[in-house]
C-alpha positions as CSV (number, residue, x, y, z in Angstrom):
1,X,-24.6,-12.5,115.8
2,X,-26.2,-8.9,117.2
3,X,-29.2,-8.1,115.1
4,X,-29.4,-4.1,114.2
5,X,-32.8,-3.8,115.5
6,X,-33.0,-3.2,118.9
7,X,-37.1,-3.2,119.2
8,X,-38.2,-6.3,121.2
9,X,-41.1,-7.4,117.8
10,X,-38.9,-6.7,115.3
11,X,-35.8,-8.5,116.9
12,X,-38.2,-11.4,116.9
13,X,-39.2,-11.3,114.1
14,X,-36.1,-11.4,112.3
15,X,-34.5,-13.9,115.2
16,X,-37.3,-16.5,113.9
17,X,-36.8,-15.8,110.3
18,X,-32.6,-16.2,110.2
19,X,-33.3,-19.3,111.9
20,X,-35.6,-20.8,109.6
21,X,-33.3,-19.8,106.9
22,X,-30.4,-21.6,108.7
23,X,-31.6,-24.5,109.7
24,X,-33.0,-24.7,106.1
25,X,-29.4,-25.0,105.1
26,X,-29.0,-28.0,106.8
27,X,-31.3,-29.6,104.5
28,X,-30.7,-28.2,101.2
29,X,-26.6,-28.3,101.4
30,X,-25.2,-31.8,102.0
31,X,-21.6,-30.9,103.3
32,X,-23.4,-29.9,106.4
33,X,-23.0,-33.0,108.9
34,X,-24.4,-30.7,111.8
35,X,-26.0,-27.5,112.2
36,X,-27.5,-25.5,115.6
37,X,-28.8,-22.1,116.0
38,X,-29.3,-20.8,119.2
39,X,-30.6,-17.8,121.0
40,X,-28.9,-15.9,123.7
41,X,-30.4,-16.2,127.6
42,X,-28.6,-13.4,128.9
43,X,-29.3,-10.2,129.8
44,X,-25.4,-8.7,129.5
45,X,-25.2,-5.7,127.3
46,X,-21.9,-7.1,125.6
47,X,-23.9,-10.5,124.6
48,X,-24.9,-11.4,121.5
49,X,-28.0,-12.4,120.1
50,X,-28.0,-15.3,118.0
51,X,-25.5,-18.3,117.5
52,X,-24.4,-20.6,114.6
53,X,-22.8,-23.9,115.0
54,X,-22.1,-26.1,112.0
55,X,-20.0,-29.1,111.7
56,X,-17.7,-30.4,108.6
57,X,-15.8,-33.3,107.9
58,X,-13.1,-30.7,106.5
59,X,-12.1,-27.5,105.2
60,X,-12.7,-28.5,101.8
61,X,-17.0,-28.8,102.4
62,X,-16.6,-25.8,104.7
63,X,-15.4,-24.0,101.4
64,X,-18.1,-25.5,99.5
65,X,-20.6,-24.2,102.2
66,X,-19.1,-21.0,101.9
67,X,-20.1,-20.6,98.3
68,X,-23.0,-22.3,98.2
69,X,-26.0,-20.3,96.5
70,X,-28.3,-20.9,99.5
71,X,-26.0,-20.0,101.8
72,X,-25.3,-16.5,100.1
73,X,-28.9,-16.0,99.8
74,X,-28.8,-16.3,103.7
75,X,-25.9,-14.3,103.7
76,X,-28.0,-11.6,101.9
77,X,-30.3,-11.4,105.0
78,X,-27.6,-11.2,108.2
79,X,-25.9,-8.2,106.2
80,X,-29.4,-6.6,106.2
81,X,-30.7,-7.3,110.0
82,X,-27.1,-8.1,111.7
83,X,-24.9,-5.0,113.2
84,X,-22.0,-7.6,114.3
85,X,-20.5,-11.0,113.7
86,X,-17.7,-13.0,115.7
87,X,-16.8,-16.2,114.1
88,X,-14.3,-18.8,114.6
89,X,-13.7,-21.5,112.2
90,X,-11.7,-24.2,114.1
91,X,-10.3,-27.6,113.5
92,X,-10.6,-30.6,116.5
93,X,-6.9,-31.3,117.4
């Protein structure tokens, strides 16, 4: 994720709050067998800031994570501080 802001407090500042908010997930939605956030260490202009790594047994709990109300109230916030997104949902072959 690439957070809007480009001002070094207010990055923080939401950085810390999105990943409160996520790892909050992992405890209030039980389809979630893992769950990671991360922040970027380089300094590359075409990195990104922040990352998200859940785990499911299936596509079936990914769905229900999806549509979760907790997770759209997450939601909410990364389409208010978050410029861009790349995701990839994959499956272990």
């Amino acid at each position: 994720m690439r957070f809007k802001s480009t001002e070094l407090h207010t990055k923080q500042g939401q950085m810390s709050k999105l990943k409160q908010m996520l790892e909050n997930l992992k405890k209030t939605i039980e389809v979630v067998d893992f769950l990671e956030v991360g922040f970027n260490l380089s300094s590359r202009p075409t990195a990104f800031d922040l990352i998200l790594q859940t785990h499911f047994k299936g596509e079936k709990e990914l769905d229900l994570y999806r549509v979760h109300p907790e997770h759209l109230k997450v939601l909410n916030y990364i389409r208010e501080v978050i410029s861009e997104t790349a995701v990839v949902d994959y499956q272990m072959v």
